[in-house]
C-alpha positions as CSV (number, residue, x, y, z in Angstrom):
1,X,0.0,0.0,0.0
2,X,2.7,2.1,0.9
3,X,5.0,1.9,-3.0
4,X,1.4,2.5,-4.6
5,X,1.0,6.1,-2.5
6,X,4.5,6.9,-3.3
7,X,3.9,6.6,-6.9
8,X,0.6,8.0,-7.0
9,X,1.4,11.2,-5.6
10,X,4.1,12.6,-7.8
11,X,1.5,11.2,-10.8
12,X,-1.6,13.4,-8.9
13,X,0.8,16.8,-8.2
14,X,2.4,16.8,-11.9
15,X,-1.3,16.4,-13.6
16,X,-1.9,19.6,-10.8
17,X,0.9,21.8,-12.1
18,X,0.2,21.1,-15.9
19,X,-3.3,22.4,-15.2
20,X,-2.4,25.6,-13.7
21,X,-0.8,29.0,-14.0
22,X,-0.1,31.8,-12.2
23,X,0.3,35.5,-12.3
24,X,0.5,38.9,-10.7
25,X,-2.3,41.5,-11.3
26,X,-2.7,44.6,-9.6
27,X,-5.7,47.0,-9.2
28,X,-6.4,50.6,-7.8
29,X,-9.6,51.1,-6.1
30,X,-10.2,54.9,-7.5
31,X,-10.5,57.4,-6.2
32,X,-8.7,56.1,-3.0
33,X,-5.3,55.4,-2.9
34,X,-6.0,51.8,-1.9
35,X,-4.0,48.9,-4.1
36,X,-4.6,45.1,-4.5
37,X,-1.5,43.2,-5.1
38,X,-2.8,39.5,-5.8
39,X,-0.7,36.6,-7.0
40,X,-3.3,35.0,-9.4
41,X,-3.2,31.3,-10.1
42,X,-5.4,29.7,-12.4
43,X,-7.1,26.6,-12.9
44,X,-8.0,24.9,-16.3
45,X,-10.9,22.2,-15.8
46,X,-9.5,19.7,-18.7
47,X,-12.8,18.4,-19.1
48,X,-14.7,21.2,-20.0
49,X,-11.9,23.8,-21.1
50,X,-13.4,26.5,-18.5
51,X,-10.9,27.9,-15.5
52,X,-11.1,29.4,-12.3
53,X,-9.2,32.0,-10.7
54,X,-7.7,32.1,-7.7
55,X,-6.3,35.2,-5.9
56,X,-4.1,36.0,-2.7
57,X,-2.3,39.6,-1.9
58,X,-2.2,42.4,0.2
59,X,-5.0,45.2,0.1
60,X,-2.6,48.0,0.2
61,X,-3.2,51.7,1.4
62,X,-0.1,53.5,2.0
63,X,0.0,55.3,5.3
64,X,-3.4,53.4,6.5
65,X,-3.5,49.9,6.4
66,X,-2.4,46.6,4.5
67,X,-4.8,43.8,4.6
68,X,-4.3,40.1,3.5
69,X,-6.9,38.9,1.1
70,X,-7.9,36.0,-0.9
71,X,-10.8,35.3,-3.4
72,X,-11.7,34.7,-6.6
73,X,-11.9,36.4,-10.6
74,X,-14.4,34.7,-12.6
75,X,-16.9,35.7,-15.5
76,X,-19.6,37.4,-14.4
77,X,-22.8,36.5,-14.5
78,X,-24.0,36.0,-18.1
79,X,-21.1,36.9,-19.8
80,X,-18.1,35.2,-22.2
81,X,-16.1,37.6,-21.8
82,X,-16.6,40.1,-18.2
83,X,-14.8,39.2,-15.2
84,X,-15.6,40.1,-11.4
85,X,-13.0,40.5,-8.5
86,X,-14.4,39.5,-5.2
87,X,-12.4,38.9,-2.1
88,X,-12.7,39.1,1.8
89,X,-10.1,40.3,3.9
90,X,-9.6,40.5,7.3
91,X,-7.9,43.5,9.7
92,X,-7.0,45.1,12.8
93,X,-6.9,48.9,13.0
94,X,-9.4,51.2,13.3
95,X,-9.7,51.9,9.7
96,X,-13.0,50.0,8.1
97,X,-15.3,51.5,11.3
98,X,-13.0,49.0,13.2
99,X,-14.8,46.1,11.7
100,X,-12.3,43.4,11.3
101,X,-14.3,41.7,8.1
102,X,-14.2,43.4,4.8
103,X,-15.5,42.2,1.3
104,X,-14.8,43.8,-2.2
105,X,-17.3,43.0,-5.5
106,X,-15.8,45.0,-8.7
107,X,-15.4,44.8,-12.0
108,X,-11.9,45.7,-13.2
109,X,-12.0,48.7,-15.5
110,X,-15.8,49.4,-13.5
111,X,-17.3,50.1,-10.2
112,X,-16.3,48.5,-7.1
113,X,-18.1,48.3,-3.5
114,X,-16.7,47.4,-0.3
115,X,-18.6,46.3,2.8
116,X,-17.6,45.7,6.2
117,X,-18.9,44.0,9.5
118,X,-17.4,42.3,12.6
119,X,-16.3,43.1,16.0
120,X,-18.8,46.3,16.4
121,X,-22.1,47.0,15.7
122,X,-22.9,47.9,12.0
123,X,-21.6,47.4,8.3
124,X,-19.3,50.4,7.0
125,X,-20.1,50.6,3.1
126,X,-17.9,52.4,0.4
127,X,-17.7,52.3,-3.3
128,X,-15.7,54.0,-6.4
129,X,-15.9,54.3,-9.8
130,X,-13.0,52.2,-11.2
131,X,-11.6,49.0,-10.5
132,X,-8.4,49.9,-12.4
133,X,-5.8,47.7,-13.8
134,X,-2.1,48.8,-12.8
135,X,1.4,47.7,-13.4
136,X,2.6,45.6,-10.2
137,X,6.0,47.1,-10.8
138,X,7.5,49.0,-8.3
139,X,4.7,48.4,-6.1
140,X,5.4,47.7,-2.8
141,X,4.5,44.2,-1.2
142,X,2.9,45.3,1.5
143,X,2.4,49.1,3.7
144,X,5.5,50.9,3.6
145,X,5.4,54.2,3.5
146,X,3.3,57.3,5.9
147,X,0.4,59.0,3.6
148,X,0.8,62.4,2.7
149,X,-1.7,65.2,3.7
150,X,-4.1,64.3,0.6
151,X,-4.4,60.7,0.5
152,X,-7.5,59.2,1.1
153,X,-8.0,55.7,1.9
154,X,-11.3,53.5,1.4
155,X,-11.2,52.7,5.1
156,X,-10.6,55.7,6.0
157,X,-13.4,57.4,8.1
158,X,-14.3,60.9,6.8
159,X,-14.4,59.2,3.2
């Protein structure tokens, strides 16, 4: 039983790798100064020639906060050819109403909304209007820097 597990699992985890791929996208949640850095790995279902998406990163706003995330990027409802970004994330500073449970729907290149709960009473809510594609390079990997004067974050309060 052993020799037959030995063999089999080199066999299962090289038919894994040939079936996925992996990336780095990064988006800006305008107007904030917010960033997602997500490694992006992909998964191709051989049997019906259809893949799913999965992300991990950092939320990113410089001066404010940097949350780790994971979700998904997937077609969107009833389309061939529109994705949508959703992922949850999870934090500890007072930014986000001091909720420690925050989940982002967007479209990239459209809208995007954010919504909050966890740890005290009431959802905090924000939005923009673009879920924009950047270059990852030269971004940082995580929160590195203080914000200047007119940076606003979409955890912020006073949004």
């Amino acid at each position: 039983m052993r020799k037959g597990t030995l063999v089999l699992t080199p066999v299962a985890l090289f038919g894994l790798a040939i079936g996925t791929a992996q990336a780095e996208v990064c988006f800006r949640l305008n107007p904030f100064v917010d960033v997602l850095r997500l490694s992006q790995t992909t998964f191709v279902e051989p049997s019906t020639g259809g893949s799913h998406a999965l992300v991990t990163g950092n939320w990113i706003a410089h001066g404010f906060y940097t949350l780790p995330v994971v979700g998904s990027l997937e077609l969107d409802a009833g389309s061939n050819t529109v994705t949508r970004l959703g992922i949850h994330g999870t934090q500890k500073t007072n930014s986000f109403g001091g909720h420690s449970s925050c989940v982002l729907d967007g479209i990239p290149g459209g809208s995007w909304f954010l919504s909050c709960n966890g740890k005290v009473d009431g959802i905090f809510n924000n939005s923009g209007s673009t879920l924009s594609p950047v270059a990852c390079v030269g971004l940082p990997a995580s929160l590195v820097q203080e914000a200047g004067p007119e940076a606003r974050a979409a955890g912020a309060a006073g949004r």
